[in-house]
N, C-alpha and C positions, 0 to 999 in steps of 0.2 A: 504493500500500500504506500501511494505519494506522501508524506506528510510536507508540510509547508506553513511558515507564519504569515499570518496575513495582519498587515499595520499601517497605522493611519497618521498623519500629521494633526495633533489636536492640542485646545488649550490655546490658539493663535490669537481669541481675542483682547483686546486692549480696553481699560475703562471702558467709557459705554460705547466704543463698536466691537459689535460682536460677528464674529467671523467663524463658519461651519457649521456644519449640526451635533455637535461631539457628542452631547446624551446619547441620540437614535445611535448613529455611529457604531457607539461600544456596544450594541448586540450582537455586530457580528463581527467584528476585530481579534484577536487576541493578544496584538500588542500594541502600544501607543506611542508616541513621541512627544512628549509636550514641551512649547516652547519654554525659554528660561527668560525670556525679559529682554534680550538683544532684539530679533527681531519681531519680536511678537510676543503677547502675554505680559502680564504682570502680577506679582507676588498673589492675589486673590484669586487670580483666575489659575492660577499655576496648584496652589491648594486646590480650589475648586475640583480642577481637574485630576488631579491626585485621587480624589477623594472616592471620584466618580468611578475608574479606573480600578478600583481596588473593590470597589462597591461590585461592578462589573465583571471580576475577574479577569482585566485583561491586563498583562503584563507590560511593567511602566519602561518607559527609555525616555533620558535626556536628548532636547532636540538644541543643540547649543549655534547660534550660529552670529553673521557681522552685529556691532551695535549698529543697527541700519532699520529703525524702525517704519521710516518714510519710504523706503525703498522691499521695506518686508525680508530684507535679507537678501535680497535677489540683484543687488548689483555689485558687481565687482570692487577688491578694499586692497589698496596695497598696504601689506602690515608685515612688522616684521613677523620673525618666526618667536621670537620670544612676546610679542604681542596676542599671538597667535593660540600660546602655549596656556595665557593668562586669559584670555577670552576662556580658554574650554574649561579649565578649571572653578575657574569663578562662579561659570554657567549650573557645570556638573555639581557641584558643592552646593550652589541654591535647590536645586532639583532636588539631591539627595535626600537635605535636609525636609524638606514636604513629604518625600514618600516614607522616607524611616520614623516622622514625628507622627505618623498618621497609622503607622504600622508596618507599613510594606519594604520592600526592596528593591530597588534599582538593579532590571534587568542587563540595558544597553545604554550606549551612548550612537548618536546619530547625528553629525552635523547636520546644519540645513540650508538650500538653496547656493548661495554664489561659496559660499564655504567649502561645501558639499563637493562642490562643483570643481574648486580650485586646487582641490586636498586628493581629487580621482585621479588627476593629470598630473601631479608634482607631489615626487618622492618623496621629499624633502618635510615639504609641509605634510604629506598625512605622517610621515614616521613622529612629528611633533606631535599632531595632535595626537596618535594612536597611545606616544609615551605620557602625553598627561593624563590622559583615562587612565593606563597601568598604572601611575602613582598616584590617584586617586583611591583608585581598587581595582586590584588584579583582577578579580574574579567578573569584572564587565564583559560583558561581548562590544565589539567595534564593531557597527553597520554602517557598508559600506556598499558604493557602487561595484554589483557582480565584474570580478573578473579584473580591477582594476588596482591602483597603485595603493590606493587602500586600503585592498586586503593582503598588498603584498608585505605593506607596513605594518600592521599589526600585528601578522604572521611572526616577521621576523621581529618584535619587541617582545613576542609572548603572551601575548591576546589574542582570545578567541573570535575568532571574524566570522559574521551572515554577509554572505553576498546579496546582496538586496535590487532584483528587480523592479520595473513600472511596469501597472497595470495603464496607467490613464500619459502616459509619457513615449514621445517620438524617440528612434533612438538612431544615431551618426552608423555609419558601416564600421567605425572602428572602435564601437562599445559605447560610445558614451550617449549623454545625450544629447537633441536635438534644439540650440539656443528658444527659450522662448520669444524670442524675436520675430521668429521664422514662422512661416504659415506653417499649420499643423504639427507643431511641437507637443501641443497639448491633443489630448482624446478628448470625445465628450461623447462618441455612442459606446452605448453600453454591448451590442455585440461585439463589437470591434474591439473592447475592451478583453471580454471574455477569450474571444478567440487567441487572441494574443495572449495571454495566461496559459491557455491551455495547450501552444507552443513551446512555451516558455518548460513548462513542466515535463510534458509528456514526451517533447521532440528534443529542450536542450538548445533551441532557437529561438530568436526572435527577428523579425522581418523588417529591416531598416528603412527608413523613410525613399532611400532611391531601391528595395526592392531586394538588396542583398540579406542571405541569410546570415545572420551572426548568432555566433556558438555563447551560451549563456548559460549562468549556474544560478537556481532560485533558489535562495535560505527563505526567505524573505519577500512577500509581495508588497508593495507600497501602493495605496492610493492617497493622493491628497487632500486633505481636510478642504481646502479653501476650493475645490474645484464644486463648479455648481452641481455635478454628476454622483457627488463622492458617496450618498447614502445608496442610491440607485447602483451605486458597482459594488459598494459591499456587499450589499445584501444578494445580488446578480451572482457574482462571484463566489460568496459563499455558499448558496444554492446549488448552481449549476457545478460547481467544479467537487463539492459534496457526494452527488449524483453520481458524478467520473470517478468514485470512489478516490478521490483525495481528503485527507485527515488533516487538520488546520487546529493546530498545538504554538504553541507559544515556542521560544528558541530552546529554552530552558525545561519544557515539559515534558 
């Protein structure tokens, strides 16, 4: 039998805008990522969402990414690496503290958006980030873009790495993915969603925006909180790829 995580970006909203559906959400998720206050979120919502999450039984990961609130994280930061190092800690150490004061335990650590982005392509920076979650706590998983510099960094500092897939996400012919810039970076039908999952799992590909197949390893299915489609493909997604007898466990279950 497949098993696979299935996780969501949530907790993104700020004072009073509120951004995703993250209650609905966690029925059928098993793990989460919540922002830490860089680019999204704030200390109440960050409880809030902890609270939820553990109410739900789905397993918590810090989602640490730029201080770039206006930008959502999503634009590019030149920082240093020792910048870089204090960003994820800072982040992960806030996170912590809400899931251990509440009860629970911090499964993973997940950057997010231009972070994410910039830590797949450059060795350098994910072997930082991968080393501050290890001196955080060893025992984190580092999710990471499948197949990429990520998990090559983690590997090699001692950390357990999820190659982490998109469900709702275009992706480049050489793994990564497709700028949101660009038409059709983003998904938003829900077949098209599923099907691409069930490549992803069953065949170990997925279909690049020009058409090539590329070779992919799923720990981890990601959809995004903020995306309008996000309840509609988890619940799709849990359903349907259920049915295709895939089992959807947490990283750690």
């Amino acid at each position: 039998m497949l098993r696979v995580d299935l996780n969501c970006d949530l907790g993104e909203s700020f004072g009073n805008y509120i951004i995703g559906n993250d209650e609905k959400i966690l029925d059928y998720v098993t793990s989460v990522n919540i922002a830490c206050g860089f680019h999204a979120g704030d200390p109440v919502v960050m409880e809030r969402t902890v609270k939820l999450a553990i109410e739900k039984g789905a397993s918590i990961g810090a989602h640490p990414g730029y201080p770039d609130l206006m930008g959502f994280g999503r634009r590019s930061m030149n920082i240093s690496l020792e910048e870089a190092r204090a960003y994820m800690i800072y982040q992960i150490g806030s996170l912590k503290a809400f899931v251990e004061s509440c009860g629970g335990r911090l499964q993973h650590v997940k950057p997010h958006g231009a972070f994410y982005n910039a830590a797949a392509n450059d060795y350098e920076l994910a072997k930082t980030l991968a080393q501050a979650v290890y001196d955080v706590d060893r025992e984190l998983i580092f999710m990471g873009l499948a197949n990429s510099e990520m998990i090559r960094a983690a590997r090699d500092i001692g950390l357990r790495a999820s190659n982490e897939v998109f469900a709702d996400r275009a992706y480049n012919n050489n793994g990564t993915l497709v700028s949101r810039k660009l038409k059709g970076a983003v998904i938003h039908d829900t077949e098209t969603c599923v099907a691409r999952v069930q490549d992803m799992l069953k065949r170990g590909i997925v279909k690049s925006i020009d058409g090539v197949d590329v070779k992919i390893k799923a720990d981890s299915i990601c959809v995004h909180g903020d995306n309008i489609m996000a309840l509609e493909f988890v619940r799709n997604l849990k359903e349907k790829l259920t049915n295709d007898g895939v089992e959807f466990k947490g990283l750690k279950d």
